[in-house]
N, C-alpha and C positions, 0 to 999 in steps of 0.2 A: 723312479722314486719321486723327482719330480713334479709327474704326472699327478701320480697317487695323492698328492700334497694339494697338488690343485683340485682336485675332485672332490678333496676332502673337507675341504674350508671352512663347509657348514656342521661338521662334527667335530669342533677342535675344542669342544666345551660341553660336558651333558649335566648341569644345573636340576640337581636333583630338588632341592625345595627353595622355597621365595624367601627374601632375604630382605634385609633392612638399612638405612639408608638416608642420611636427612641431607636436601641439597638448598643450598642457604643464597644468600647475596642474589637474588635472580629477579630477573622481571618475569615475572609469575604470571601463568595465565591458568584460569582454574576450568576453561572450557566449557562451561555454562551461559554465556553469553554475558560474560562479567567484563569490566575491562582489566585492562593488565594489572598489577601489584606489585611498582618500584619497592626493590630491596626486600623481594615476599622470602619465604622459607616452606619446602615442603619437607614432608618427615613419614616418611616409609616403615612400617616395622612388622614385619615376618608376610612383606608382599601386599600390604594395604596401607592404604592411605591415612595416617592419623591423625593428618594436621594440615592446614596450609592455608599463609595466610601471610600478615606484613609480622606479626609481631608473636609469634608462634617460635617458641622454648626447643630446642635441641634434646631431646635425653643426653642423662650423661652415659657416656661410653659407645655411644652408636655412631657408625660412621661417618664422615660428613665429607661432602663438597661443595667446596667454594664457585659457583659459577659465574664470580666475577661478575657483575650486571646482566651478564647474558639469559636472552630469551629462555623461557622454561616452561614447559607445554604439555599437558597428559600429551599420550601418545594418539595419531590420527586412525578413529576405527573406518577402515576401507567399507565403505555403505551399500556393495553391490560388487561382487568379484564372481571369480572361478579358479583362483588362484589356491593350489596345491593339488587339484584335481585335472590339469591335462599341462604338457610339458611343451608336446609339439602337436599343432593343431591338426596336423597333417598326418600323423602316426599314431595309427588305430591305439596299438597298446599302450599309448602314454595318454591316452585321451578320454576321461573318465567323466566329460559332460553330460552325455546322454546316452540312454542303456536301449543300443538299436535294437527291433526283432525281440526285446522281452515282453514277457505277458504284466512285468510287474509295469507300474508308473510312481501312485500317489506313494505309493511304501518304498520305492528307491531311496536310500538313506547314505548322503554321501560322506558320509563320516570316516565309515571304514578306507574310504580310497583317498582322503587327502595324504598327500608324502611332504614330510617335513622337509624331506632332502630336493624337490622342485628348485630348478634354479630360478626362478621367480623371488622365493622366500627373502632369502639375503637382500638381496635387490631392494626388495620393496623395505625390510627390516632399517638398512642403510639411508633409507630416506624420510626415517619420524612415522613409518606404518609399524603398530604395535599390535593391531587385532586385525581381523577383516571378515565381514559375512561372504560366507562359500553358497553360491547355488547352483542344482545342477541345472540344464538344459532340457528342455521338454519335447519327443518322439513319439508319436503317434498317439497322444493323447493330450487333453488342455493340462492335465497334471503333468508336473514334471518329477516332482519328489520333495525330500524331507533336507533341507539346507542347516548350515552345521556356523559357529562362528568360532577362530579360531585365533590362536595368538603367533606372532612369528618368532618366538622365543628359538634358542638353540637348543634344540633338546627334541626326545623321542615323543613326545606327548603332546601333540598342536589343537587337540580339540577343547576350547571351554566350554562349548554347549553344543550337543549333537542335537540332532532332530528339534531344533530353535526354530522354525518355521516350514511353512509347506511354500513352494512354487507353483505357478500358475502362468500363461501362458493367453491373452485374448488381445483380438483384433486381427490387424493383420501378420502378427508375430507368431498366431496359431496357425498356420499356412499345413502344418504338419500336424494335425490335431482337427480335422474338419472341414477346413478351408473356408467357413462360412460363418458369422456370426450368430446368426439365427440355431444354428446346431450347437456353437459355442454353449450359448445358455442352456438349449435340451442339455445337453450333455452336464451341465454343473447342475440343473436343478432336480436327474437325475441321479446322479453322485449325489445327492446330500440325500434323497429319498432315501437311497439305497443304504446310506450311512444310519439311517434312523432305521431301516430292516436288521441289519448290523446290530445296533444297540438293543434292540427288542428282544432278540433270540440270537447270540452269537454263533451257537452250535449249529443251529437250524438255516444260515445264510447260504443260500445256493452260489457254490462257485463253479464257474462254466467253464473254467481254466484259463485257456491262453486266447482263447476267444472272448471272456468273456469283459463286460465293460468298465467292471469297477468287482478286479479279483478279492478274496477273502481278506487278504493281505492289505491290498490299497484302501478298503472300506472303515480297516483297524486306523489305518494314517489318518483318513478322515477327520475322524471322530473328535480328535481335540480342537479341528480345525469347525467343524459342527456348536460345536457346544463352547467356542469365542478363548479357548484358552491357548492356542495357537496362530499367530498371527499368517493369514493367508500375503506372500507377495505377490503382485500381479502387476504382470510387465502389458502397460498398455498408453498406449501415445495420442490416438486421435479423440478429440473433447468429447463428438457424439455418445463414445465407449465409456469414456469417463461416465457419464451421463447414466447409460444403458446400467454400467456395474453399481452406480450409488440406485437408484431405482433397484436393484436387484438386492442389496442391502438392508433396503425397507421391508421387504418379505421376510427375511434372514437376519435381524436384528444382531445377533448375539457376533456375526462374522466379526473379525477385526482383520479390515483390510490393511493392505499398504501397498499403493500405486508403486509402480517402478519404471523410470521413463519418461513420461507423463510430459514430451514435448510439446503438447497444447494445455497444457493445463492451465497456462493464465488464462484461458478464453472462458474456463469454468472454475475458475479460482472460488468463488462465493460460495457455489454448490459444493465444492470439494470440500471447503471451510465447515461449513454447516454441518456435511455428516459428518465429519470430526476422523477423517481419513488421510493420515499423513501418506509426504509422498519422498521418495529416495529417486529424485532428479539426475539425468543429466546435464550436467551447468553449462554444457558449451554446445549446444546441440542449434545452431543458429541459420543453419540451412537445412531442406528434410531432404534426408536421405531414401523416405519412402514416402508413401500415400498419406500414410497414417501422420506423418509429421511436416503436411504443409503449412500450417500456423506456428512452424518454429522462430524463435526468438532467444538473443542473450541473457532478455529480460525475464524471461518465465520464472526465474525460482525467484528475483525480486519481486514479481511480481505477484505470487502465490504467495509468499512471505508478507507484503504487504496487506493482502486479503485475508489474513489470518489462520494459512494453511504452515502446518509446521513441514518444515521441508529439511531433506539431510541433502549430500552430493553422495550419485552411485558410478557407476562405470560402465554400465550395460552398454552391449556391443559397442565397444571402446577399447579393445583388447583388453578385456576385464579379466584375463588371466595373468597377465602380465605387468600391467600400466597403472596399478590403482594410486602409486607414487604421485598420480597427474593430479589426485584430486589437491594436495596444496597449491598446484597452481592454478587449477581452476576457480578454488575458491579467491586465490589473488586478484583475478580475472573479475569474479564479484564487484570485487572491492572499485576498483578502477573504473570499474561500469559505473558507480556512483557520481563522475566524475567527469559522464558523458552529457551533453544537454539530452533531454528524454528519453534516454538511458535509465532503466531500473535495478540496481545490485543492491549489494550487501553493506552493511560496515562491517567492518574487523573485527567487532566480535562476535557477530551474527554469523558472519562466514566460517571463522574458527571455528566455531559450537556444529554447521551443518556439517564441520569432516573430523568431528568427537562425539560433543553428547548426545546429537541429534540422530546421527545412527542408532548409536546404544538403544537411546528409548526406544526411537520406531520399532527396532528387533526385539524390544522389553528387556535389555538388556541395562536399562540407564543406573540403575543401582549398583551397578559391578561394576561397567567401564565405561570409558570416555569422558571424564571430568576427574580434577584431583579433589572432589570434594569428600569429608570423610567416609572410611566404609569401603571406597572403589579398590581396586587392584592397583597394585602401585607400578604404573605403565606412566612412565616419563621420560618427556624426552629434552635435551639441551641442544639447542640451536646456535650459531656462530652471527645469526643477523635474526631479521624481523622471518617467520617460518612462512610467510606467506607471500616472500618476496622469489625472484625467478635464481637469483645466484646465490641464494642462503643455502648452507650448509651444515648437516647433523654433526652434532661436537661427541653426544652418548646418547646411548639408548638405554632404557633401564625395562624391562616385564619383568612385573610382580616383584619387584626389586632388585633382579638381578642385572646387572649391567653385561651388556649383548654387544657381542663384538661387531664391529662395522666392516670389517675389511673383507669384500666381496672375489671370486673368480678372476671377475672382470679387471679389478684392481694385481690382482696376481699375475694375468696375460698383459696388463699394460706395465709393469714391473718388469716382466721378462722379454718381452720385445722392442721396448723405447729404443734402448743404447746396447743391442744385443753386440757382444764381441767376436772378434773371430773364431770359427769352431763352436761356438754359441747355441747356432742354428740346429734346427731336426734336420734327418737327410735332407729329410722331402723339398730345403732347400738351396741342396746342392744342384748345381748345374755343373 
């Protein structure tokens, strides 16, 4: 029974609709790159945002809490995960990154495989993550698929927006897709051909099965990504590439990029500014891990921030199924780089907004979430210190209004083996 109890942790609640909520006394932070709001008030009602602000009215009869002066935060949108789609990296069946041996790619849609029930979710839920963009991984083609944004609410239903963008895959990250640059771009400027054969005569597109380059299937993904109403992500680190893909842009106007990665990017910060191509960064990427990222720096997202490039923080190969909780400290990490001699970070609330609003938007999402400005989803969170400090700790969590239990597995196994008593113990350790 026991067991059971622990296994269960994340279904001890199924929150059938969004609820309402006014949380008063707080130092307010509205996630927009605003500064904080001594003594703000926010006011939640049927899961969105109605108010919030220093001097914003209560309804009468709607619920309220006192957060005592404490920190008050939308909730932080994770800007680059894989979290609810693989469990263990290592265990084909729990591991729903990339769709080995299919003919499908650009039409992989990972919607249907995120599990609310991932022991990730809690985890990350318990540490101020309220939403997080899902993307799959990319196998045998620069396409990887259709990436989903999803909230970590307790409940059966984690998708808010399925097929919310497409993936992509260039440099040296496409190793499994070409292995060459030069084919990189045949292969995408062939995909978009083939996307406008596609749209010309749907009936009429010759599909060559599981051989073929861009199936009937992947060419339909395409198309919104063709015609700029789908934001394409593209994980790419070395500046040349940056370079190669904004020139590639200028043929393909209507694309709406988003860099992912982007460890040299200060070195093209201007150019990346100019085409108007955000980027969802890794913040702490300060030594290169490969080829592609020997211009790394702490300073890169200041310093693309500084250059006028709108930058969020993501997770990419960072254990981004598991770890996206790191982005508050990374962003901390910003902040303190300010503070370096020629050091380039963030302020506090430039930093806050790259792991809220700044995702939102890049994903097109900035209307719904990642700011308590009115209209959003009322994703808030109450903090015990400053949220972007290393020993601050989550006081509640609220999605769409409803207040989300914190108490994780983890927290249940260190409950039951601190001070365990005699007979206490499973066999297994008897001696």
């Amino acid at each position: 029974m026991k067991r059971l109890l622990l296994l269960s942790v994340a279904f001890l609640a199924t929150p059938a609709t969004a609820q309402s909520v006014a949380i008063t006394n707080a130092k307010l932070v509205i996630g927009d790159g605003s500064a904080p709001i001594e003594g703000g008030t926010v006011v939640v009602r049927d899961g969105r945002v109605i108010a919030a602000g220093k001097s914003v009215v209560v309804p009468a009869g709607m619920p309220s809490v006192d957060a005592g002066g404490k920190w008050v935060t939308p909730g932080i949108v994770a800007g680059f995960t894989r979290m609810g789609i693989v469990e263990s990296d290592g265990i084909e069946e729990t591991n729903d990154t990339a769709a080995r041996g299919s003919p499908f790619h650009a039409a992989i849609d990972v919607a249907p495989a995120v599990n609310p029930a991932t022991s990730s979710i809690p985890l990350n839920r318990a540490e101020g993550i309220t939403r997080a963009i899902v993307a799959p991984d990319n196998d045998g083609s620069i396409f990887a698929g259709l990436g989903a944004v999803i909230d970590l609410g307790v409940d059966r239903a984690p998708i808010t927006k399925a097929r919310a963008f497409q993936f992509m895959e260039y440099g040296g990250g496409g190793s499994r897709s070409g292995n060459s640059r030069p084919a990189m771009i045949a292969m995408f400027r062939n995909a978009l051909a083939q996307v406008k054969d596609y749209v010309r005569a749907p009936a009429a597109y010759g599909d060559q099965g599981k051989d073929a380059l861009l199936t009937r299937a992947d060419a339909a993904a395409l198309v919104p990504v063709a015609n700029g109403t789908m934001p394409l992500l593209i994980h790419v680190e070395r500046a040349s590439d940056m370079l190669a893909l904004i020139d590639l842009k200028r043929d393909y106007p209507a694309l709406k990029l988003v860099f992912v990665g982007a460890a040299e990017g200060w070195l093209v910060a201007s150019e990346i500014a100019a085409a108007g191509i955000p980027v969802i960064a890794s913040a702490l990427t300060d030594l290169p891990a490969t080829f592609d990222q020997l211009g790394s720096t702490q300073s890169n997202i200041g310093r693309m921030k500084a250059a006028g490039v709108r930058v969020g923080i993501g997770t990419i190969n960072d254990d981004e199924a598991r770890q996206a909780r790191l982005e508050k400290q990374y962003a901390g990490n910003l902040v303190a780089l300010t503070k370096l001699p020629g050091a380039t970070g963030l302020d506090w609330n430039a930093a806050f907004a790259a792991i809220t609003s700044v995702p939102a938007e890049v994903i097109g999402m900035g209307g719904e979430i990642g700011s308590l400005r009115t209209g959003r989803r009322g994703d808030v969170v109450i903090w015990d210190g400053d949220p972007l400090e290393l020993g601050t700790g989550v006081s509640a969590v609220y999605i769409d209004g409803i207040k989300q239990p914190l108490r994780t597995r983890q927290d249940a196994l260190r409950d039951r083996y601190m001070l365990p008593g005699e007979g206490a113990l499973p066999k297994a350790y008897e001696r």
